[in-house]
C-alpha positions in Angstrom: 131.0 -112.3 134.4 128.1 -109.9 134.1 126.8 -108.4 131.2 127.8 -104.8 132.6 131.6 -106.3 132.9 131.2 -107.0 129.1 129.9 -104.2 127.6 132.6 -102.3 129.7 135.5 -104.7 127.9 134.2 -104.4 124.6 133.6 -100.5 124.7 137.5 -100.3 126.3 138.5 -103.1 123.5 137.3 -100.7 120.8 138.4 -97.5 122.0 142.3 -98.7 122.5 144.2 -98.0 119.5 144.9 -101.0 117.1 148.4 -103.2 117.3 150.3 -103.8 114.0 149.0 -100.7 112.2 149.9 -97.3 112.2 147.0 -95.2 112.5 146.9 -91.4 111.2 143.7 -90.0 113.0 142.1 -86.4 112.4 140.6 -84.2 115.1 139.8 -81.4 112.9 137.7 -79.5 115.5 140.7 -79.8 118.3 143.1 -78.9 115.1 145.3 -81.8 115.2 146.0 -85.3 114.0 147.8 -88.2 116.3 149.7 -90.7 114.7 150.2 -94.0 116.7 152.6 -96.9 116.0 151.4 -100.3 117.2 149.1 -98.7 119.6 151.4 -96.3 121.2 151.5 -92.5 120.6 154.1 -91.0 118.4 153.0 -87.9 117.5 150.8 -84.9 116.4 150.6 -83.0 113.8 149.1 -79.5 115.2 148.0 -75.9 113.9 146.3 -74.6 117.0 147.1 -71.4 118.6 149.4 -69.7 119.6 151.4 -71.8 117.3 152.2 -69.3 114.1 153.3 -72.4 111.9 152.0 -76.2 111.9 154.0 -78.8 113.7 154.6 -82.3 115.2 154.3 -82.2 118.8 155.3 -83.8 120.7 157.3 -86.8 118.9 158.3 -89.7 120.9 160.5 -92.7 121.5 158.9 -96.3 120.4 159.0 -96.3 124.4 156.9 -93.2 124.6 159.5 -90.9 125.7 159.3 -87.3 124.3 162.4 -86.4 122.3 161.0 -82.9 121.7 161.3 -79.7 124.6 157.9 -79.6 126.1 158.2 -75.6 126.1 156.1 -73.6 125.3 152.9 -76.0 124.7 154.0 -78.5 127.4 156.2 -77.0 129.7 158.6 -79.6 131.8 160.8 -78.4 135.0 164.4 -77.6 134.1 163.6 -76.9 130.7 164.9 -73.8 128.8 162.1 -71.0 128.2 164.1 -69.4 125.3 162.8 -68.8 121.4 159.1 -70.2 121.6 159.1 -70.3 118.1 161.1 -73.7 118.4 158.4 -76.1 118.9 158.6 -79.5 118.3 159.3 -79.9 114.4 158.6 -77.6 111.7 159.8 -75.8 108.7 160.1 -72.1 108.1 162.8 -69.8 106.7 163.6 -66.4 107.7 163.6 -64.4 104.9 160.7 -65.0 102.2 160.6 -61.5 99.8 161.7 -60.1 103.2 159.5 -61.6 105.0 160.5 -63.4 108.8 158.7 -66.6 109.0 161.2 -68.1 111.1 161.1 -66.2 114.2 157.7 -65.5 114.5 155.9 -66.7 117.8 153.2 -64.5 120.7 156.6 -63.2 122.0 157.3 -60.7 118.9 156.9 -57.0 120.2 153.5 -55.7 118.1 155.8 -53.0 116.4 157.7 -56.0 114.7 154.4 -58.3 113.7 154.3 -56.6 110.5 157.4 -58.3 108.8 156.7 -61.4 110.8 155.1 -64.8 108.4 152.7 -67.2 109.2 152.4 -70.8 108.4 148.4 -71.0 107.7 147.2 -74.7 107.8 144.2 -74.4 105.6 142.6 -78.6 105.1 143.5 -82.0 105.3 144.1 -83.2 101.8 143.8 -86.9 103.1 145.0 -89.1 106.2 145.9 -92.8 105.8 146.4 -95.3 107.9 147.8 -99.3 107.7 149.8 -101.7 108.3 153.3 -100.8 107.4 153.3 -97.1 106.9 150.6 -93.8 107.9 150.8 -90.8 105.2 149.2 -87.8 106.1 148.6 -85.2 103.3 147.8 -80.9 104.5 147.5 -78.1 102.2 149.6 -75.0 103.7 149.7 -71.6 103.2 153.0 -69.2 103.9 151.0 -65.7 104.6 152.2 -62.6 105.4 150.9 -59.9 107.9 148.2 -58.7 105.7 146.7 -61.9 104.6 148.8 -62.3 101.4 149.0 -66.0 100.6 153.2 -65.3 99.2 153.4 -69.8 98.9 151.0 -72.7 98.9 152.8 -76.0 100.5 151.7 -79.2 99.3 153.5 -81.5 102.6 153.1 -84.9 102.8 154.3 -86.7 106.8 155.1 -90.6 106.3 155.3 -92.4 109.4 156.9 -96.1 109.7 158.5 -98.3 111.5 162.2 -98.0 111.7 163.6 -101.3 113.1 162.5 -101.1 117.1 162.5 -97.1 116.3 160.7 -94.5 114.5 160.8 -93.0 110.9 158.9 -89.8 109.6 159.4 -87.8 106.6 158.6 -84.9 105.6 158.0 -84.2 101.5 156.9 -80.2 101.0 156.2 -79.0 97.7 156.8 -75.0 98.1 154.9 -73.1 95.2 154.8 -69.8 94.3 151.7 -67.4 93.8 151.1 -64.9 91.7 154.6 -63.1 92.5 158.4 -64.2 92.1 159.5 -65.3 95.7 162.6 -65.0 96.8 164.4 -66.9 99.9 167.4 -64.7 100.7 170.7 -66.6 102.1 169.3 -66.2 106.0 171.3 -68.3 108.7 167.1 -68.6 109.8 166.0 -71.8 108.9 164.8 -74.5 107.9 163.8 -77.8 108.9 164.3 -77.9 112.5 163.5 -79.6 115.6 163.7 -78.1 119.2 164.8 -81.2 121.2 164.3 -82.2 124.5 166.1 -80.8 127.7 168.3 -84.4 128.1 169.5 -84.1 124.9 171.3 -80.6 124.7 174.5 -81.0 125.1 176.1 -79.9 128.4 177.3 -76.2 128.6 179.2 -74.6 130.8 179.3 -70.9 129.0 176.1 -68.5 128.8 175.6 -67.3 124.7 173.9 -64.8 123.4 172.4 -65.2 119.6 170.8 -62.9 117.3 168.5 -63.2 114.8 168.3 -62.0 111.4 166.7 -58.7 112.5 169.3 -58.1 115.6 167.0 -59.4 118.2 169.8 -61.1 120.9 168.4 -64.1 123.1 171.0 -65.2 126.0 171.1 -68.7 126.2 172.1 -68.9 130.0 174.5 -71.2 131.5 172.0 -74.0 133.5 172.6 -76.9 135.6 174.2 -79.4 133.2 172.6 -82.7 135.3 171.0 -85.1 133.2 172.7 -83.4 130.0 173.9 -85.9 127.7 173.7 -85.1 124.1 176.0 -85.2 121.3 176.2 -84.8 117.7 177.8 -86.9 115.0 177.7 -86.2 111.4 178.0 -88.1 107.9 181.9 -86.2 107.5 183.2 -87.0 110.6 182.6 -83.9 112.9 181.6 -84.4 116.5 180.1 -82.3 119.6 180.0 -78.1 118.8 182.2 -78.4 115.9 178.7 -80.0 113.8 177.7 -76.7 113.6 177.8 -74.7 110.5 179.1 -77.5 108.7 177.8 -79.7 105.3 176.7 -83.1 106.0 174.3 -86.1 104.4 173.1 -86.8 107.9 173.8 -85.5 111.2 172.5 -87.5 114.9 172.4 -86.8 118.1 172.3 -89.5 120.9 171.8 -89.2 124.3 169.6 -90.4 127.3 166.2 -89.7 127.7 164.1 -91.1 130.4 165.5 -94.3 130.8 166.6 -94.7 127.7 169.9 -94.4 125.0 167.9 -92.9 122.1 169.2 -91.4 119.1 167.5 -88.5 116.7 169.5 -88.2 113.2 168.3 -86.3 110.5 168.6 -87.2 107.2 169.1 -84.7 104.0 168.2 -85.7 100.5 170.6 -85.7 98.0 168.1 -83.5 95.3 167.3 -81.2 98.1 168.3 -77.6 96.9 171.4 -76.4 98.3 172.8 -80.5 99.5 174.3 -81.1 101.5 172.5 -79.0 103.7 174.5 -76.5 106.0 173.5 -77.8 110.1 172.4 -75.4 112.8 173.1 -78.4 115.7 173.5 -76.1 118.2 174.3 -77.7 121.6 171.4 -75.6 123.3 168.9 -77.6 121.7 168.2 -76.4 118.1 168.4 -79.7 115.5 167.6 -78.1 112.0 169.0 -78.2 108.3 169.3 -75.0 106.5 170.2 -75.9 103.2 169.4 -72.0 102.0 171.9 -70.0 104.8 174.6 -70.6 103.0 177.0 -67.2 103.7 177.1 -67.0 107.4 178.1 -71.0 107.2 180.9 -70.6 104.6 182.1 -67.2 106.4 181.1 -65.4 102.5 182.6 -67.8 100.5 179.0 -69.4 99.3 176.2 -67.9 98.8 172.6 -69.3 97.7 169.8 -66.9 96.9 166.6 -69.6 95.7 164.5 -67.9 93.2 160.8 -68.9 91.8 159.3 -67.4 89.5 155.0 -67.1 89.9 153.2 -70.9 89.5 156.6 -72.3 89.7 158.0 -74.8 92.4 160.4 -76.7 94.7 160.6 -79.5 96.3 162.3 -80.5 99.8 162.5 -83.9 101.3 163.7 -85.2 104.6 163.2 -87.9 106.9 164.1 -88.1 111.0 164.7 -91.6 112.7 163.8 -92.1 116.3 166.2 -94.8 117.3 167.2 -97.0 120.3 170.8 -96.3 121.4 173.9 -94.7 119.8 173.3 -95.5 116.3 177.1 -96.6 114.8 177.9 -94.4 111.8 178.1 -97.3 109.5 174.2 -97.5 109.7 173.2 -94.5 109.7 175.5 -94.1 106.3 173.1 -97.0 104.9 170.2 -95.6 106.4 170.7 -92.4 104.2 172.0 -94.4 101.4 168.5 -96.0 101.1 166.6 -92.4 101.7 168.6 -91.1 99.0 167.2 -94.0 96.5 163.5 -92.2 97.1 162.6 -90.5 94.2 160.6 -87.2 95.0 
């Protein structure tokens, strides 16, 4: 072998991501991080534009297929073009002192930017990589139209192994500034994931929704091929009637590529307002809102979370990437175990 041939292996040798660790690495200057597992993608964390909140994108399968829409960053044929705000996974609310930080995305009409919110990433506290787990640590700011810094957010991402799948929390510390801040019972929020095309579940039915401030999207009625998913949660319900409803944990399953893969989240049990309220909507929206508490209980709850200035809250969660339809049984123990985490 020549010593051209060599040099080639050795530069390719070193450039491939490592097997048997997880590896958390920055790219400040492209605004993101990758996390592999093993050597194989699994996600990014991002805060380029047009994004108006930092997110994962996209997250994968331990086979590398993407569980997340591609829309609006990576578009895909056949996917749904609605709410660009839903990318990948994030966390937002839709009403902070009034404030929308939900909903806000390039599509808002200028006249509505002003009560719109923005997720400001502002540094990378630290990035860690090794063998059994990757922890990436960001300092972010919640900042309203005129540059008001309303909540600093300590969030930490832990990425693991789950079994021949993938694990990922998320642990944000919210903490207010100089001012009381207020998150008003919205239906907009909280912890959400916009999931890939395969795994809606079919529809036969166009819907329009509307947001907090009356803005209708129609959801239209598509070609259902390929369509597979379907939700399960910790008490039992199935299908459309997970929506709206409490639960520990809630997963969908479906096929993906060529794959069975299932996507449960998992609420903890100190979390305010838990168990959370679910917005598993069949059109693709995965998210716990443990704060919208009224439109879920048709008025008969109600949760209005208060801080006073330099106080805080805390909000865990953790998503598992899984081979195959996950039997409730497991995921029961799998959330039994998440629970035992002490914030």
């Amino acid at each position: 072998m020549s010593l051209a041939a060599v040099v080639l292996m050795a530069a390719a040798a070193a450039a491939a991501p490592p097997v048997g660790r997880i590896e958390v690495l920055p790219h400040e200057a492209d605004r993101r991080v990758d996390v592999t597992i093993d050597g194989k993608r699994f996600t990014a964390y991002l805060w380029s534009e047009p994004l108006t909140k930092p997110v994962l994108f996209p997250i994968l399968t331990a086979k590398g297929t993407p569980v997340t829409r591609g829309f609006p960053l990576e578009p895909r044929p056949g996917e749904r073009t609605d709410h660009p705000h839903q990318v990948g996974l994030w966390m937002s609310y839709g009403d902070v002192n009034g404030v929308d930080f939900w909903n806000n995305s390039p599509a808002i009409p200028a006249e509505q930017r002003a009560r719109m919110g923005h997720g400001t990433h502002r540094r990378i506290v630290s990035a860690t990589s090794g063998r059994d787990e990757g922890r990436l640590r960001v300092a972010i700011e919640w900042t309203v139209a005129d540059g008001t810094v309303v909540l600093d957010e300590d969030a930490t991402f832990v990425f693991r192994r789950a079994g021949e799948g993938r694990s990922l929390d998320r642990i944000s510390r919210l903490t207010a500034r100089r001012i009381p801040v207020a998150f008003a019972d919205n239906k907009e929020g909280f912890f959400g994931m916009r999931v890939a095309r395969s795994l809606e579940q079919p529809s036969k039915e166009p819907v329009t929704l509307t947001d907090g401030s009356g803005r209708p999207t129609t959801i239209e009625a598509v070609d259902n091929t390929g369509v597979t998913g379907h939700y399960r949660t910790s008490e039992g319900k199935e299908g459309d009637a997970a929506w709206g409803t409490r639960a520990r944990w809630v997963a969908l399953s479906g096929r993906v590529g060529d794959e069975d893969a299932t996507v449960a989240m998992l609420d903890h049990p100190r979390n305010p307002g838990a168990p959370a309220y679910w917005h598993a909507r069949g059109y693709g929206l995965f998210a716990a809102n443990p704060l919208g508490q009224k439109v879920f209980s048709e008025g008969r709850e109600e949760l209005n979370l208060k801080l006073a200035p330099h106080k805080a809250v805390t909000f865990r969660y953790r998503v598992l990437i899984l081979p195959g339809t996950v039997p409730a049984p497991e995921l029961d123990a799998a959330w039994k175990t998440f629970s035992q985490v002490a914030r």
